[in-house]
C-alpha positions in Angstrom: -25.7 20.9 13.4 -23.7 24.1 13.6 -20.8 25.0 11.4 -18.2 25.2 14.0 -15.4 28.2 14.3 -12.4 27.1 12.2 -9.5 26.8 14.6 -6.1 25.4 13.7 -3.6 23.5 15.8 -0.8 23.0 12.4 1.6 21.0 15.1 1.3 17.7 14.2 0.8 18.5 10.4 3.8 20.7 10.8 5.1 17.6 12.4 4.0 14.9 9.7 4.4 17.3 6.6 8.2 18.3 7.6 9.1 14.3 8.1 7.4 13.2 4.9 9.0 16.5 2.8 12.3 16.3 3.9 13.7 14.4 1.6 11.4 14.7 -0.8 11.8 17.9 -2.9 10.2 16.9 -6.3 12.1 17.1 -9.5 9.9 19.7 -11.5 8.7 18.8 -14.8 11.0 20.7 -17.5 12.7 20.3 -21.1 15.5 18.4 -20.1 18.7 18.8 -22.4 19.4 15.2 -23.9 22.6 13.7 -24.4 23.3 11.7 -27.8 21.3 8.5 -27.9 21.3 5.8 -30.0 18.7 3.4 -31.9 19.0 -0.5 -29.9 20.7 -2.9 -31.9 18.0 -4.6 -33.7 17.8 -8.6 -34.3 20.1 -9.3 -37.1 18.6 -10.7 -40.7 19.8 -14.5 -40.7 18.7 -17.6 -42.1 20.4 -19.5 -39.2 18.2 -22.6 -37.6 19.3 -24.2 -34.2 17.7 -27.1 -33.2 18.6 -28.7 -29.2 17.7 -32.2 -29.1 20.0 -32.8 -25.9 21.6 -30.5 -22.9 23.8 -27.5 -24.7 25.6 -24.6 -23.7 25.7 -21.8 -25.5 29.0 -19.5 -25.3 27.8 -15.9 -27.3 24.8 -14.6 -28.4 23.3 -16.2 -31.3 20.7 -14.4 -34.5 18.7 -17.1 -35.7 15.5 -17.5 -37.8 14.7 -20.4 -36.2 14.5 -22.4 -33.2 13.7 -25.7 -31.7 14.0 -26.9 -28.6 13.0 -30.7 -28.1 11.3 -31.9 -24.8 13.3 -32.7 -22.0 16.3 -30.7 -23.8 17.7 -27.6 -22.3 19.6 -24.7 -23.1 22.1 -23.0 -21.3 24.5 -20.1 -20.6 28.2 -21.0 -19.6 28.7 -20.8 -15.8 28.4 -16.9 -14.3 26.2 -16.2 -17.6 22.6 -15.9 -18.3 20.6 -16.3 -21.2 17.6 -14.8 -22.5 15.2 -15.8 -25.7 13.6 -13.1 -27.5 11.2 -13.6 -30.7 10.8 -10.6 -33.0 11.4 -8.0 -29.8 10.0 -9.7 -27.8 11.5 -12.0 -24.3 10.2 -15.5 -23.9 10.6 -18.2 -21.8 13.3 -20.7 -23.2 11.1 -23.2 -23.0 10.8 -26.5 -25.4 9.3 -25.7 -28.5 9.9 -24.2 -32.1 10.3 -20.4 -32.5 10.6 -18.6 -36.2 11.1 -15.0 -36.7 13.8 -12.5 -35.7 15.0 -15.1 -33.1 17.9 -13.8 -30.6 19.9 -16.1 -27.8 21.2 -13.2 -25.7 24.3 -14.0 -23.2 25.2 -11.7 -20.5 26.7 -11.7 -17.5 24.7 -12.6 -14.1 23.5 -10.4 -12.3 23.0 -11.8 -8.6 20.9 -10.4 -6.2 20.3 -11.7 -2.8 17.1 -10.9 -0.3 17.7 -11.7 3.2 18.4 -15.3 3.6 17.0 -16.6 0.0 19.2 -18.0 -2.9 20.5 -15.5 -4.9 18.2 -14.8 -7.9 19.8 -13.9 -11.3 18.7 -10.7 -12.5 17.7 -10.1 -16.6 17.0 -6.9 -18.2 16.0 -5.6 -21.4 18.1 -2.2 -20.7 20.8 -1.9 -17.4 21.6 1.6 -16.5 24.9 1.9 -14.0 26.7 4.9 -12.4 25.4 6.9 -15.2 26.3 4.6 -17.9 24.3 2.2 -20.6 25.8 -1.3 -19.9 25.8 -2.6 -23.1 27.0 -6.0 -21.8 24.8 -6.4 -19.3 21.8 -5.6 -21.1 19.3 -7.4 -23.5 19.4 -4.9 -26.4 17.5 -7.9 -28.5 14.5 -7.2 -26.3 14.0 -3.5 -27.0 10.9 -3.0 -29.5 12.4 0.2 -30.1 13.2 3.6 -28.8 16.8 5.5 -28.0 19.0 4.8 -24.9 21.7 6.8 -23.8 23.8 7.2 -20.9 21.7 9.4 -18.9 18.2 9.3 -20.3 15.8 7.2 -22.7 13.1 8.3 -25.2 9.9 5.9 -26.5 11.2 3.0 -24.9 8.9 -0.1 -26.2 9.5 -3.5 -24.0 7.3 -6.5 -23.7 8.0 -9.7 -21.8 5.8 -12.6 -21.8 8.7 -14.5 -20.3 9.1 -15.2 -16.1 11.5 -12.7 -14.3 12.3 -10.5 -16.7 12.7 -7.0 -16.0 12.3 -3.9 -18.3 14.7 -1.5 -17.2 17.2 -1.7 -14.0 18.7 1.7 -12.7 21.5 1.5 -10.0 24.7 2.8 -9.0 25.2 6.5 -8.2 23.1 7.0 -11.6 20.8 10.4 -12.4 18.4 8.9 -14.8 15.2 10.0 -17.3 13.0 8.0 -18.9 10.1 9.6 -21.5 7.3 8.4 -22.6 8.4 4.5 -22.0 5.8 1.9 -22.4 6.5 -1.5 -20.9 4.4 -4.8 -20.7 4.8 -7.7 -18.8 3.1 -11.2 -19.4 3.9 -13.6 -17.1 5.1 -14.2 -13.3 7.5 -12.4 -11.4 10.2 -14.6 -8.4 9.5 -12.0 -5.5 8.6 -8.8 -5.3 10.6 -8.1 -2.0 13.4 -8.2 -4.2 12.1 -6.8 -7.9 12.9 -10.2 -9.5 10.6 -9.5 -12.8 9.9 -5.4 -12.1 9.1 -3.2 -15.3 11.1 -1.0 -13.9 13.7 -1.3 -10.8 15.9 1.4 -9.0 18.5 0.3 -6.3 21.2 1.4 -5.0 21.4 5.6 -4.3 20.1 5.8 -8.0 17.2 8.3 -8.9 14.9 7.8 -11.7 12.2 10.3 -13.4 9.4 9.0 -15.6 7.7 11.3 -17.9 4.5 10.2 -20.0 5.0 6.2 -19.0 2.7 3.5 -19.7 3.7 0.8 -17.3 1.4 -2.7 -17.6 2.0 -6.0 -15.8 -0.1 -9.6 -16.3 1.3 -11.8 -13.7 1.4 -12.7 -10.3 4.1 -10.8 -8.2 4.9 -9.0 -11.1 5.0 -5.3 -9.8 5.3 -2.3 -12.7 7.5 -0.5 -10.6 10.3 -1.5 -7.7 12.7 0.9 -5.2 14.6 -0.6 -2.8 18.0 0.4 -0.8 18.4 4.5 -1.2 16.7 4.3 -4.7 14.4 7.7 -5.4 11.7 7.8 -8.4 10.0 10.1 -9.5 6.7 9.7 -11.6 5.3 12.2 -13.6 1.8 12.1 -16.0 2.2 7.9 -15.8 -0.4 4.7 -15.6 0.6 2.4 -14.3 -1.8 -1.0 -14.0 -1.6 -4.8 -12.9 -3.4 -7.6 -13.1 -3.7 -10.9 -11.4 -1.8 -13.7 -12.7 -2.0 -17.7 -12.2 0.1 -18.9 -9.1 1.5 -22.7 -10.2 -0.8 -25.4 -8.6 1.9 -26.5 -6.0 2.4 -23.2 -4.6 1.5 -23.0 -0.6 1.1 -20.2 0.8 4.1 -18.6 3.0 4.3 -15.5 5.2 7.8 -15.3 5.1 9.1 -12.5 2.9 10.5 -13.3 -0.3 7.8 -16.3 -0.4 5.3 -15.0 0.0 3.2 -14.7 -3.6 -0.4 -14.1 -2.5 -1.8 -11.1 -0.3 -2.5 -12.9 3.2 -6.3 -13.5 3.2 -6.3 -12.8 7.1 -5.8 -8.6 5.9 -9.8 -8.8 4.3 -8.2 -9.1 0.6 -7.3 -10.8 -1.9 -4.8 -10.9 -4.9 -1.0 -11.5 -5.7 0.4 -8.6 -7.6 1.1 -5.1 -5.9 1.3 -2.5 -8.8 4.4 -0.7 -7.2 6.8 -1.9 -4.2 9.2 0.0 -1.9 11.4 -1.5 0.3 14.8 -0.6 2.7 14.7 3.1 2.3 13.2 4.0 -1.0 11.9 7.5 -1.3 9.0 8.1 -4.9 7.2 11.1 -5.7 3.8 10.5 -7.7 2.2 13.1 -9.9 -1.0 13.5 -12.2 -0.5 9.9 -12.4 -3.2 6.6 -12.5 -2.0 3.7 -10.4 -4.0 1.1 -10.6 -4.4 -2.8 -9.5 -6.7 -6.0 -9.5 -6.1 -7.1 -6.3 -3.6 -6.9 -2.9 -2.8 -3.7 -3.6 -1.7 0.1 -5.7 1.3 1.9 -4.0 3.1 -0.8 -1.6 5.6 0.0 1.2 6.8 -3.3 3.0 10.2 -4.2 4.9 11.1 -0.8 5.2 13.6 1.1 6.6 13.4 4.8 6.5 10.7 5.0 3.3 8.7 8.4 2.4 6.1 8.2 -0.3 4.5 11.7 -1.9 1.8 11.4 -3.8 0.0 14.5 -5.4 -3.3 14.8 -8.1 -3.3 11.7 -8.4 -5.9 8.5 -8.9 -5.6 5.4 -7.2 -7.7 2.2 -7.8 -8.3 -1.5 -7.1 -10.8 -3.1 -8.6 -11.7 -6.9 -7.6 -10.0 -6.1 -4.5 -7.0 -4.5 -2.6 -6.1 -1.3 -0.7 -4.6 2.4 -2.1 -1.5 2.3 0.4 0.1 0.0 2.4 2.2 1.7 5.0 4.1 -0.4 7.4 7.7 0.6 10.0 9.3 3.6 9.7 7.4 4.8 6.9 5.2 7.7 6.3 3.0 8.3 3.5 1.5 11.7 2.2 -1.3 11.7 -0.3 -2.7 15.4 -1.9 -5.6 16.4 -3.7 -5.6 12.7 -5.1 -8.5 10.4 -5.6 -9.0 6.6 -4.4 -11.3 4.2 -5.7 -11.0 0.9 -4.3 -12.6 -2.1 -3.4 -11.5 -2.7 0.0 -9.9 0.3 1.7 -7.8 3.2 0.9 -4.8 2.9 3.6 -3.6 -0.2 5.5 -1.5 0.9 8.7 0.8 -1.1 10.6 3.8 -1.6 13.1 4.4 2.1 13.0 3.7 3.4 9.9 2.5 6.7 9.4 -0.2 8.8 6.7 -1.3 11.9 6.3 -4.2 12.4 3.3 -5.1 16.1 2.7 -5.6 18.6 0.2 -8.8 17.8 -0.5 -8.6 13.9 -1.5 -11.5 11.8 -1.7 -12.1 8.1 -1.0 -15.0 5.9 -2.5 -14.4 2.6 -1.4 -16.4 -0.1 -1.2 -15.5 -1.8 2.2 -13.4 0.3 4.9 -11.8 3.7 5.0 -8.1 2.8 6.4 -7.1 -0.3 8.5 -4.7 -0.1 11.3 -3.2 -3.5 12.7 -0.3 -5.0 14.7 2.2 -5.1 17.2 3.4 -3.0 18.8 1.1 -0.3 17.1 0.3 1.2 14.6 1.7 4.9 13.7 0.0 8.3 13.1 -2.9 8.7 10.9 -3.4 12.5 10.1 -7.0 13.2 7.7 -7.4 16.5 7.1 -7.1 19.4 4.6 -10.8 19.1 3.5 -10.4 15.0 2.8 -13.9 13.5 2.4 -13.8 9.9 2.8 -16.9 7.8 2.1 -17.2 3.8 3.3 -19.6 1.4 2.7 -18.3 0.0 5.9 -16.6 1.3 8.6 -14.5 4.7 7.8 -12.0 3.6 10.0 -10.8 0.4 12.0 -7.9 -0.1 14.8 -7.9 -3.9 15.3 -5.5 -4.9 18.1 -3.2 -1.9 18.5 -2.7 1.3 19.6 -2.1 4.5 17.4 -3.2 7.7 16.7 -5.9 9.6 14.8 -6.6 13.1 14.4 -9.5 14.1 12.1 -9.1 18.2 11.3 -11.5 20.2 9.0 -12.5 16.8 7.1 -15.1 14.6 6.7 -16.1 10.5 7.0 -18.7 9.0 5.9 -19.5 5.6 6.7 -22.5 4.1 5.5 -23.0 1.5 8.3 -22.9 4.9 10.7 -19.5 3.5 13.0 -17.0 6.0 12.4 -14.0 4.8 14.1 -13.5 1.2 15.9 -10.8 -0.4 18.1 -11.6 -3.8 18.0 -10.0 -7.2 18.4 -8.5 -8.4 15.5 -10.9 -10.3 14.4 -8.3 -13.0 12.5 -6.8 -13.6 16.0 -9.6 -15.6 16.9 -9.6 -17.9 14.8 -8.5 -21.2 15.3 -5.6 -22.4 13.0 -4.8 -19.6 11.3 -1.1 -18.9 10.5 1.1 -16.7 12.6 4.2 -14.8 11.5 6.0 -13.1 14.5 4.4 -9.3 14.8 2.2 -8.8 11.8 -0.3 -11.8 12.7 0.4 -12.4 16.2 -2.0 -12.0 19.0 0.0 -10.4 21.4 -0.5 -7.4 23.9 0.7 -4.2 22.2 3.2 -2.8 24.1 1.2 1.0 23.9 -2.0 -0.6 24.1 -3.8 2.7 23.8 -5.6 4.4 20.6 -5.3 8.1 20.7 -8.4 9.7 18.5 -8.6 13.2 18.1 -11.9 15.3 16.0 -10.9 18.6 15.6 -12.5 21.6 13.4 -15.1 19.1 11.7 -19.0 17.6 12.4 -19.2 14.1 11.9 -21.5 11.9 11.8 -21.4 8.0 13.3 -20.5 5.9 16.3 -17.0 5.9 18.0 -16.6 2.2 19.6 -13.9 0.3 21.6 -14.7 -2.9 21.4 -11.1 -4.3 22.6 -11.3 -3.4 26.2 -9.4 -6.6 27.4 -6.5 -4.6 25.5 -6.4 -1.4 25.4 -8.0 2.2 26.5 -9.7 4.4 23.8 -8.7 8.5 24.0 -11.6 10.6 22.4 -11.1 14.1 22.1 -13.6 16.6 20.4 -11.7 19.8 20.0 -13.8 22.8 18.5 -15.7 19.6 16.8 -19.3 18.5 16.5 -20.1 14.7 16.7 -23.5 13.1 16.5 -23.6 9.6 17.5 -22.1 7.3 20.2 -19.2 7.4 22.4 -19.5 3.6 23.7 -17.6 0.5 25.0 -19.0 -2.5 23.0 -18.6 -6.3 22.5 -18.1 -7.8 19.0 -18.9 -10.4 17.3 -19.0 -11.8 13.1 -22.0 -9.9 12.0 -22.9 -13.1 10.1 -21.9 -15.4 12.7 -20.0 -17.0 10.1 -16.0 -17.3 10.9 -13.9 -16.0 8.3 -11.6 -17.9 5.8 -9.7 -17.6 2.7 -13.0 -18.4 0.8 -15.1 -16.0 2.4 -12.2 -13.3 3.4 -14.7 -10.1 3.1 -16.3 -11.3 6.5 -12.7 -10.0 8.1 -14.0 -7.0 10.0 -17.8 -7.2 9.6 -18.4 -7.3 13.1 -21.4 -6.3 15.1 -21.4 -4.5 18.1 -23.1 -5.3 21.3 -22.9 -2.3 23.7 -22.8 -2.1 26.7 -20.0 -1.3 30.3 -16.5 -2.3 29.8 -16.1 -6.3 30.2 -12.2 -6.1 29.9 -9.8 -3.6 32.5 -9.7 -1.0 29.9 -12.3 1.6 29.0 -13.7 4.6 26.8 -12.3 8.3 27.9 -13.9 11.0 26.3 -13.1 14.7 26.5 -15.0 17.5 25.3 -12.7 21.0 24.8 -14.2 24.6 24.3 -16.3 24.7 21.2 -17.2 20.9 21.0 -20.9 19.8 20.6 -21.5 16.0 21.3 -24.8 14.9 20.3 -26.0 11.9 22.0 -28.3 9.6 19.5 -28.4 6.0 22.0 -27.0 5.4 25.2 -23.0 5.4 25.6 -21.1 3.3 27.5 -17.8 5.6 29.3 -15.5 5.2 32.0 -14.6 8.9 31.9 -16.1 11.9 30.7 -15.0 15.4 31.0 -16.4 18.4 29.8 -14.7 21.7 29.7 -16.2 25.3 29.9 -18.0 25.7 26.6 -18.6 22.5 25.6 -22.1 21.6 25.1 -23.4 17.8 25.7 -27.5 17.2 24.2 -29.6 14.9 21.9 -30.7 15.2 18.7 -32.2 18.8 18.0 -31.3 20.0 21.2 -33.1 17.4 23.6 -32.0 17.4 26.7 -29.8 13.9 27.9 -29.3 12.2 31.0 -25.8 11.4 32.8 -25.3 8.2 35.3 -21.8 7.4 37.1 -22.5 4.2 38.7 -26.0 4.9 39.1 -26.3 8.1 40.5 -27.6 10.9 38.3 -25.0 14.0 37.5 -26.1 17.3 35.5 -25.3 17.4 32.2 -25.2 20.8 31.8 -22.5 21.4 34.5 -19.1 21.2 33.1 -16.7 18.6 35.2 -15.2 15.3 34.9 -17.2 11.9 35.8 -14.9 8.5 36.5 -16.6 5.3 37.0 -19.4 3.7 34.9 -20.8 6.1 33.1 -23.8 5.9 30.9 -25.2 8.7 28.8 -28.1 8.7 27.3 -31.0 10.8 25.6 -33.4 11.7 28.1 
């Protein structure tokens, strides 16, 4: 193939670049000047022993050397209060049992938080940061390993829970806050992450928080490292963060409803129930020369949003039993630079309007797809360009049931099954039984039906299909662009045969593709601008083609091909526009 003229068309970069910067200036990484801070109030020295043998409240915080809690007794704050166990540093569960050591009963005051319609869940943290201000009450001091906390920053910070809903540090209010070198671990289960019941590290309200140098590490099932909701901002500097799976109780059934829902739905192709990082409402966070990394659902998280912007630059991004890179969902849009992704499902998961753009030279190695777009009533804007290489053991990139758009400038996919881009069916709508929850798993018409696909400035290599033509039109154009494969309507079907389920969840989009004319109302419209090459490599199925002045339309090394519209032969070397059914084909 030929290297085609660069030729630029920055509107819709312009376009995507502008919305995701915005409001999204990073903080740049300096010296900051750092107010007085003091050492945590360690656990007392004490040769004080409690031991609950029935129901007991407990007024003030209590330093004892021992502890014993009998079965079936429990232990309690007064009414508006919570209390939280630490052993030597470190929170626990106040569960029955003996504890020895630096033992701490911490009382504080509640701190409710309520997520939609749910119960109001009590939140606990080991340091509370409010309108610029260490809240002394308010905070479990006792649970601080060590480092210094002051009003508007905190160096060394050491946390570890191995207790339920515990958070590391909460940042809120109107608060400007800094955080270096923290490192927080969490053992255990978190409530729900739509809310940050259990986070390492929370910011709500208009707060903004910068990490420098943080080690962030989670063990437990929706038990993210980091959580933003309302007009919280964050800003991540030279971080890991990593999470790993945790143990769900045996009772727990699954539920799509947000705030109960504790497991990734196995009708996305995944599997899992921890997201490493979670933004909600209108969160805005800044990555940078960080690692984010997770076992399985997914890395950077965006989910009930709305207004969220996500920046993430030089960056690497992993899954590695399963999960995607970014989740990007409502009026979001997510901008990845010069980053890396290496993950075992897909890099980007699209849906109900949400918007990406990966550039700056990123690269994907993943093991499955390339980016996933799904629901009603579409999906948003996918921008790849900048020099992005993106290699799939699967297909680079799959619409399933929606419309959208894609626009592929100066970048490259490739797909080692050779279908470059599909709109398909989604192939979970099919299935019989399966739980629905309103627009994200419904099989309903999209209201714009239509997938918008655009190759400019690039060769690429692989088949462009639209196997869902009882639902919606596919919109190729190859602008200054070479493409070597088909253009083709197609029927699907499980490649195995086999219908997927939670057991087998990987068979979600591994579909085969019989091709052939439309059997639905809609079709395949393809457009070739000045400058574009197609080359034909098996016969295509279209309902319009159109070929401009200067676009050339052969087979492999330069064989000649053969145009039909509803049986008649046309010249393929005579530029025009064909409507009808269309097949193209080597000669």
């Amino acid at each position: 193939m030929t290297n085609p003229t660069k030729v630029r068309r920055p509107g819709l970069r312009t376009l995507l670049l502008s919305a995701a910067g915005l409001a999204m200036v990073p903080m740049a990484q300096s010296a900051l000047a750092q107010p007085a801070l003091t050492q945590p109030a360690l656990a007392k020295a004490t040769h004080e022993t409690l031991s609950v043998q029935a129901d007991r409240t407990l007024a003030r915080t209590t330093h004892l050397s021992s502890l014993t809690i009998a079965p079936g007794a429990k232990l309690s704050a007064p009414e508006g209060k919570s209390l939280t166990l630490t052993v030597d540093g470190v929170e626990r569960n106040l569960a029955p049992g003996t504890y020895t050591g630096a033992v701490v009963l911490t009382v504080t005051p509640q701190m409710p938080f309520r997520f939609m319609d749910l119960p109001p869940e009590m939140f606990r943290a080991a340091v509370v940061i409010d309108d610029d201000h260490y809240i002394a009450d308010k905070s479990v001091a006792a649970a601080v390993l060590g480092g210094k906390v002051g009003d508007t920053s905190a160096n060394d910070l050491v946390i570890r829970s191995e207790g339920e809903n515990f958070n590391g540090v909460w940042v809120g209010g109107h608060s400007n806050y800094t955080l270096n070198a923290p490192r927080i671990t969490l053992i255990g289960n978190g409530g729900n992450d739509f809310s940050g019941f259990g986070a390492g590290i929370t910011v709500t309200d208009d707060a903004t928080l910068t990490l420098h140098d943080a080690q962030l590490d989670s063990w437990g099932a929706i038990r993210p490292a980091i959580f933003v909701n309302k007009q919280g901002k964050l800003k991540v500097f030279d971080s890991r963060i990593t999470v790993r799976n945790g143990t769900l109780p045996d009772d727990y059934v699954f539920d799509f409803a947000l705030g109960k829902m504790k497991k990734v739905p196995w009708q996305l192709g995944l599997s899992g129930n921890v997201r490493a990082t979670v933004i909600v409402d209108s969160g805005e966070v800044y990555y940078k020369r960080s690692t984010i990394r997770s076992e399985g659902w997914g890395a950077l998280s965006i989910d009930a949003p709305k207004h969220v912007r996500m920046l993430v630059e030089d960056c690497l991004i992993e899954t590695s039993d399963s999960g995607y890179g970014v989740f990007s969902i409502g009026d979001s849009i997510t901008t990845v630079r010069n980053s890396h992704f290496d993950v075992a499902d897909m890099a980007l998961i699209m849906a109900a309007n949400g918007s990406a753009h990966i550039t700056d030279g990123t690269t994907v190695d993943s093991k499955r797809f390339g980016v996933m777009m799904f629901t009603y009533p579409r999906a948003g804007t996918l921008l790849i360009d900048g020099k992005t290489v993106m290699n799939t053991a699967s297909t680079g990139i799959q619409a399933k049931g929606t419309g959208g758009k894609i626009v592929i400038d100066d970048a490259r996919i490739i797909p080692a099954n050779g279908i470059l881009i599909q709109a398909m069916i989604d192939d979970n709508d099919r299935q019989p039984g399966v739980p629905r929850a309103g627009y994200a798993y419904g099989n309903k018409t999209p209201a714009d039906p239509d997938l918008e696909v655009s190759l400019r400035n690039t060769e690429l290599t692989g088949d462009v299909v639209n196997s869902r033509t009882s639902q919606g039109n596919l919109f190729l154009t190859l602008e200054n662009a070479t493409l070597e494969g088909r253009v083709s309507n197609a029927e699907q079907s499980p490649r195995t045969g086999a219908k997927p389920n939670e057991a087998n969840f990987r068979l979600i989009g591994d579909v085969a593709n019989a091709f052939g004319p439309r059997k639905g109302t809609f079709g395949t419209y393809l457009t070739l601008d000045l400058g574009s090459t197609w080359i034909v490599t098996a016969p295509s199925y279209l309902d319009k083609l159109t070929i401009l002045p200067g676009a050339k339309l052969v087979g492999k090394d330069g064989t000649p091909v053969t145009i039909s519209v509803d049986g008649a032969q046309m010249n393929p070397a005579k530029p025009g526009s064909y409507v009808g059914a269309i097949v193209v084909a080597p000669a």
